[in-house]
C-alpha positions, 0 to 999 in steps of 0.5 A: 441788109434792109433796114426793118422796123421793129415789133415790140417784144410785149407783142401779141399777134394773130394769123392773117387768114382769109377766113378771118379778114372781115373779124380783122378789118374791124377788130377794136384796137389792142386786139392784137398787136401784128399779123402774120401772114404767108406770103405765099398765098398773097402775091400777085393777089387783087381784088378785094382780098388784095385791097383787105391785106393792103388795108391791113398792112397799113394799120398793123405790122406784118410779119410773114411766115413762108410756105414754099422755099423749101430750105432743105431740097436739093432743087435750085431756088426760083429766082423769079419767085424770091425777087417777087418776095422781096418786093413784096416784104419791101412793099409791105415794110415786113418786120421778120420774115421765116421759113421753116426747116424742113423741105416740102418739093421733090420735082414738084411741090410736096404740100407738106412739111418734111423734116430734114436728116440730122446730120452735118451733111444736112446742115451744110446743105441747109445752112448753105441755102439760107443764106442764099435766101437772106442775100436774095432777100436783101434781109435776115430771116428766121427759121422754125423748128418744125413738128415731124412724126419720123426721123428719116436718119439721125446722126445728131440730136435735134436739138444739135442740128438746130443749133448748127444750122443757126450757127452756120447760116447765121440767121434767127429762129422762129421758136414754135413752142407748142412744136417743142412739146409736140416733138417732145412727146412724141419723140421721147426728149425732155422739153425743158431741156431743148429748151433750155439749150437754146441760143436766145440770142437768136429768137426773133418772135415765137409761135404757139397753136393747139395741137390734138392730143391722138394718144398719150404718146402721140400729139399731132400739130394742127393749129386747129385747136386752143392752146394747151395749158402746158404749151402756155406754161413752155411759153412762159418758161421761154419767157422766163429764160430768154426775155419775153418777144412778139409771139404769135397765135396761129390758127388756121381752121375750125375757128372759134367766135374771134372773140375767143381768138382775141382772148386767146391772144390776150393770154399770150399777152399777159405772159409776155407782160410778166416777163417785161423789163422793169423798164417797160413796166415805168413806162406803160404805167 
């Protein structure tokens, strides 16, 4: 496996998106700490979008967030894209890279995000897939537990069936805390719970966004929005419970003034701070 330099995990990051890389390119120090971009959407890119992310990747660490491998499809993996991946990771000295868990092709891509059956079938699908990803990749990667809207066949609890797949595959978790209390509220569980249930040990970064609240009982994942109160509040628990990590403010339309942006991730970065090992807290004084 590669080598990767690590991010700090009092990090606070911000989405790299093309709407944003003018605010990006001259955005004051400690803004954010590292970006995250889809690798999907850069590869082979040039001109001046090209040269903008080879500047940025030079002064930030990057972390990418895949759109496209779709862990749980039964279609054989592109090899040429996954080489095309790794070089680019190498390339851009990538400090985590994740996929989410879900499949997203079906003869052709889907274009969006469709949850996996809960079952002991699927995992040893799934899990068998990651790690032909991870050998592809020279490197471990990380899975996000994804939001969904229904359940295509349960056997397993959710939580159940994350923890099999991470176990199994033997890779990390992208811990996407606003798609806990989405799935939570929508699917009737108690988030403190899953949450609680987790294997720290295996979270390599977080993700918070804004969702749109559709009802009482149905909230729908936008990343379009602000960070809701009570996503901050599981951030902080997740903090509380596992240590803090780098965490990541995905936005990805209707944005705000990128003064907003980085105060909002300005708030991700003090939870994390309350959380920083007594040691970390000698050091920055």
């Amino acid at each position: 496996m590669t080598a990767i330099p690590s991010l700090s995990p009092m990090a606070a990051g911000l989405g790299l998106r093309r709407a944003l890389m003018g605010p990006l390119q001259a955005a004051a120090p400690g803004d954010f700490d590292f970006l995250e971009c889809a690798p999907d959407n850069w590869i082979g890119v040039g001109g001046r979008f090209g040269e903008a992310l080879m500047d940025l990747a030079s002064r930030h660490p990057l972390v990418c967030h895949g759109l496209s491998l779709s862990l749980g499809a039964v279609e054989p993996f592109d090899q040429t894209y996954l080489l095309k991946l790794r070089r680019f990771l190498d390339q851009h000295q990538v400090r985590i890279f994740s996929e989410h868990l879900a499949y997203c092709s079906d003869d052709g891509q889907l274009y969006d995000l469709m949850p996996i059956p809960f079952t002991e079938e699927a995992v040893h699908h799934v899990a068998a897939r990651i790690r032909q990803v991870q050998d592809a990749l020279g490197r471990r990667i990380a899975v996000e537990n994804i939001s969904y809207y229904a359940a295509p066949y349960q056997a397993m609890a959710e939580i159940d069936f994350l923890k099999a797949v991470l176990a199994e595959a033997d890779c990390d978790l992208l811990l996407d805390v606003n798609n806990i209390y989405v799935n939570a509220v929508n699917h009737r569980y108690d988030a403190h719970d899953f949450l609680r249930a987790l294997p720290g040990e295996r979270i390599a970064y977080f993700h918070v966004a804004g969702h749109y609240d559709e009802a009482d009982d149905l909230k729908v994942d936008t990343h379009g929005a602000t960070v809701k109160p009570d996503v901050f509040a599981l951030l902080d628990e997740a903090c509380a419970l596992f240590g803090p990590r780098p965490a990541l403010l995905e936005r990805d339309f209707n944005f705000p003034p990128f003064a907003e942006l980085v105060a909002e991730v300005g708030s991700v970065r003090d939870i994390l701070r309350r959380h920083a090992p007594a040691e970390a807290c000698h050091a920055r004084a």
